[in-house]
N, C-alpha and C positions, 0 to 999 in steps of 0.2 A: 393523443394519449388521454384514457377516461380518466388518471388517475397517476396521483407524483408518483415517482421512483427513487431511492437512493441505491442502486443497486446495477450496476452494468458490466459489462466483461467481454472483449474481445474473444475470435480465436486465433490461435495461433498465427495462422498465417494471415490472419484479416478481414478475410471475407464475410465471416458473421458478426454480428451483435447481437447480444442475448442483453435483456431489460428485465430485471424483477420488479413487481411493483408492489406499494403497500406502504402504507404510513401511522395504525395504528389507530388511526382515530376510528370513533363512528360517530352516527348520527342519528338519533332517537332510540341507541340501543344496539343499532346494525353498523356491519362493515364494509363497506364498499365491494361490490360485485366480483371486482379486479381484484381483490385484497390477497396476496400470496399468490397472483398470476404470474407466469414470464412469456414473455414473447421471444421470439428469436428471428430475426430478420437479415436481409442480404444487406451487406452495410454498404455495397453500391447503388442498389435502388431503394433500399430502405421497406423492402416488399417481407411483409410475415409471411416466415417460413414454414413456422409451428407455433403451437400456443400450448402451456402446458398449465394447469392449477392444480398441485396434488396438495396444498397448502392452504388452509385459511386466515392464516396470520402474515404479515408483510416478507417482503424478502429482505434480508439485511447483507448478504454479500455472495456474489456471483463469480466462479471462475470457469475458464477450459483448463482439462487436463493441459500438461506440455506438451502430450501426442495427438490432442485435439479429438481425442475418441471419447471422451466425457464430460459432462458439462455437471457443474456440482452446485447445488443452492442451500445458500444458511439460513433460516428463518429463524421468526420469535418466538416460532414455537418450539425452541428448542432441539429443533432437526435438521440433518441435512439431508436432499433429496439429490440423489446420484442416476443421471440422466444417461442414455447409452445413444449418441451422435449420428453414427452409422445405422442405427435399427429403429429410425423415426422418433430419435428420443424417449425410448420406451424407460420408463424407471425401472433403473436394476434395484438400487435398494434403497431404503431410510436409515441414515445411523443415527438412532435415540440415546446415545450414550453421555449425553449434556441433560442438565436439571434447569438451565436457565436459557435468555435469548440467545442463538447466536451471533459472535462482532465479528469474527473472518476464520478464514483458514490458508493454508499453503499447502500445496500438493510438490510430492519428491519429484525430480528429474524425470523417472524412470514411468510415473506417470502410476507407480506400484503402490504407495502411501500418501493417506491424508494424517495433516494437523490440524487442530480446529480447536480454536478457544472459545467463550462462553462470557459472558457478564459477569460471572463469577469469579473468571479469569481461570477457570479451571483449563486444564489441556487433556488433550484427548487424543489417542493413537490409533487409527485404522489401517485395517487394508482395502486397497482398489482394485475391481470393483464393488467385493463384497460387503467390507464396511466392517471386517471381523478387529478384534480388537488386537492389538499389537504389544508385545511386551517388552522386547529387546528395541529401542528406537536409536541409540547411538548411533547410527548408520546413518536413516533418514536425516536425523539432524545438521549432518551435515552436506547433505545431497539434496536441496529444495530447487524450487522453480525460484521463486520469488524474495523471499526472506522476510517475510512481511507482519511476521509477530513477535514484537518487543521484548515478551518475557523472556527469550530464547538466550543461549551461549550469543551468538554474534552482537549483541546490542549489549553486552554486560559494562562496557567501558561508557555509552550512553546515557545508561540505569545509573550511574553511580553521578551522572553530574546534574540530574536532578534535586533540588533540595525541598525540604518542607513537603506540602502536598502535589507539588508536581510528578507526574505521572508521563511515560511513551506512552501511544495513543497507537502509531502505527509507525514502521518502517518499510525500507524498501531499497534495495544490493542494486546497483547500476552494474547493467552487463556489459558494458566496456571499459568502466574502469575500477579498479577495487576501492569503491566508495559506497557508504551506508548513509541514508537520510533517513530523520526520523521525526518526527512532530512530536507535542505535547498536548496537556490538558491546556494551559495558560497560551495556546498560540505560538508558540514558538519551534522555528525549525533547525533541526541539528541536522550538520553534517561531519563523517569520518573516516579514518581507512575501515575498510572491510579485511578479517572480522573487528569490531570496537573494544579494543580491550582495556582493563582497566591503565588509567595515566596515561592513553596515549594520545588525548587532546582532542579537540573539535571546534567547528564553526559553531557561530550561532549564529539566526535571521530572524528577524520580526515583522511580519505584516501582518499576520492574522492578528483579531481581535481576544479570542478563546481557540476554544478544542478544536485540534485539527484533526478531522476524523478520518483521512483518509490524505495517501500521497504517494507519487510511485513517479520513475524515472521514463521517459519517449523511449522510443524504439531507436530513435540516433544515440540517445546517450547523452544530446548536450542542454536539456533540458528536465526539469522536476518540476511536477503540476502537486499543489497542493489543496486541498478544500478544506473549507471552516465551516462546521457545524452551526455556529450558532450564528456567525456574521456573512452566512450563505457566500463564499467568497470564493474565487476561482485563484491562485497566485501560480505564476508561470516564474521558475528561475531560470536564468540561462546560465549557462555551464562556456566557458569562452579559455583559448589560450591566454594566457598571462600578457599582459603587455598591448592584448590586441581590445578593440571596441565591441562588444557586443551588440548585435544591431536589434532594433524595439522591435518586439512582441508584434504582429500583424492585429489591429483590431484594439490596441491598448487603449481603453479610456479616459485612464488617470496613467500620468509616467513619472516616478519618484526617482529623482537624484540621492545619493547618497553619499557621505565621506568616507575616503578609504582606511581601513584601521593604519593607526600608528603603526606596530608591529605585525611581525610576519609569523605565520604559524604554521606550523609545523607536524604533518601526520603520517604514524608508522603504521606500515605494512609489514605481512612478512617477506618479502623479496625485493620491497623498493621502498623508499621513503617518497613522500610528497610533498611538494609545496604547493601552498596554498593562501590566497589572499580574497577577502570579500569586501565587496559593496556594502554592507550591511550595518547595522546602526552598534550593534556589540559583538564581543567574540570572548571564546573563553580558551587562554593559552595552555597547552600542557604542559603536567607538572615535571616532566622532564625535560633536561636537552635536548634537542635532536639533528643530526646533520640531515640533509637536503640531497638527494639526487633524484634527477630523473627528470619527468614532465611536471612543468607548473602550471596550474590550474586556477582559474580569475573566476569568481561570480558576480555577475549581474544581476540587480533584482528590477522586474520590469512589475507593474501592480496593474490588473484589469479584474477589477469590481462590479 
């Protein structure tokens, strides 16, 4: 690669990898060649499949629709470029409807609507393919791929247990179990039922140093990858039955023990309660009672820096 990336994205079903590239900086003036490039390559031989640059400014976040017929790119210039899978990636449109960088977006189930927030934190309603503007969103809001932007209803119970200048950074809905993870500015990871509503309690974990810019749940389910922005850091959680051992991380370089919390905590759902116990250095109890049924749930934290 000529040039860093923070910006990558599977498809659906696997077989590609698309890379945005771009970082921002220059160098006597100018921007790197790559600056606002993406590649797309077969993630089994790692062979470019297509190379697109309708952009001059970095990429900041890359997704596949959920029906894998569209591949969508954020940049700092304030746009998203909406790429069509099937017809050699041809661009169907630009939605200029953002004034500042873009930080991410989530696209609906149906593969019909985009979300998209902005530096400014502003949000923005489209249609897919078009990129027309949307007014009724109650719908979408609740029908996403991903769940992956903080200011939304489902992280309202999250938002509230920040204090001072702490800030969600990002979230992320585990599709096997109704649980929401979510980072902050200071490093720190939450987890909760899905949707988080207010009082109904959460993990907390610390390994990062600062901002964790980014963090999303495997394809198993029993796993949550998180990265830190400023302490370039990779942090794998495992996700384990209750009771059982979680086995290390393949590849961990550093392996941190932890003491298990004194108390048991406790997270509501609408259809099941949860139990839930961590590894983790703190937790913060909810401010209700809650009874317990159902499966319990152990974290492990495994650290590879």
């Amino acid at each position: 690669m000529d040039l860093s990336s923070r910006a990558l994205a599977f498809s659906p079903d696997g077989s590609l990898l698309a890379v945005g590239f771009g970082n921002g900086r220059k160098i006597k003036g100018k921007s790197h060649a790559k600056e606002g490039s993406i590649l797309i390559l077969s993630f089994e031989t790692l062979k470019v499949m297509q190379e697109k640059k309708d952009s001059s400014h970095a990429i900041s976040h890359l997704k596949f629709s959920p029906d894998g017929k569209l591949l969508l790119a954020g940049s700092d210039d304030c746009c998203i470029y909406v790429y069509a899978v099937d017809d050699g990636y041809a661009l169907k449109t630009i939605v200029r409807n953002h004034e500042a960088p873009i930080t991410g977006f989530d696209v609906s189930d149906d593969s019909a609507a985009l979300i998209s927030i902005d530096e400014a934190d502003r949000l923005v309603f489209t249609t897919l393919p078009l990129g027309l503007p949307i007014h009724d969103s109650e719908q979408i809001l609740h029908n996403l791929a991903d769940f992956c932007i903080p200011k939304l209803w489902y992280a309202e119970g999250l938002s509230i247990l920040q204090i001072a200048k702490q800030v969600l950074t990002w979230t992320s809905k585990s599709r096997h179990n109704p649980l929401l993870a979510s980072g902050n500015n200071i490093g720190q990871i939450f987890v909760s039922s899905f949707p988080s509503k207010r009082l109904c309690g959460a993990l907390m974990m610390e390994g990062h140093s600062s901002f964790v810019s980014r963090l999303g749940w495997l394809a198993d389910g029993e796993r949550l990858v998180s990265i830190g922005k400023s302490d370039c850091s990779v942090i794998q959680w495992k996700l384990a039955a209750c009771g059982e051992l979680a086995s290390p991380i393949i590849g961990a370089s550093h392996h941190q023990t932890l003491k298990q919390p004194e108390k048991t905590i406790f997270l509501e759902d609408e259809s099941a309660f949860w139990k839930a116990m961590i590894t983790g250095s703190s937790h913060i109890p909810p401010k209700l009672p809650l009874k317990s049924k159902g499966k319990n749930i152990d974290f492990n934290l495994q650290v590879n820096k």
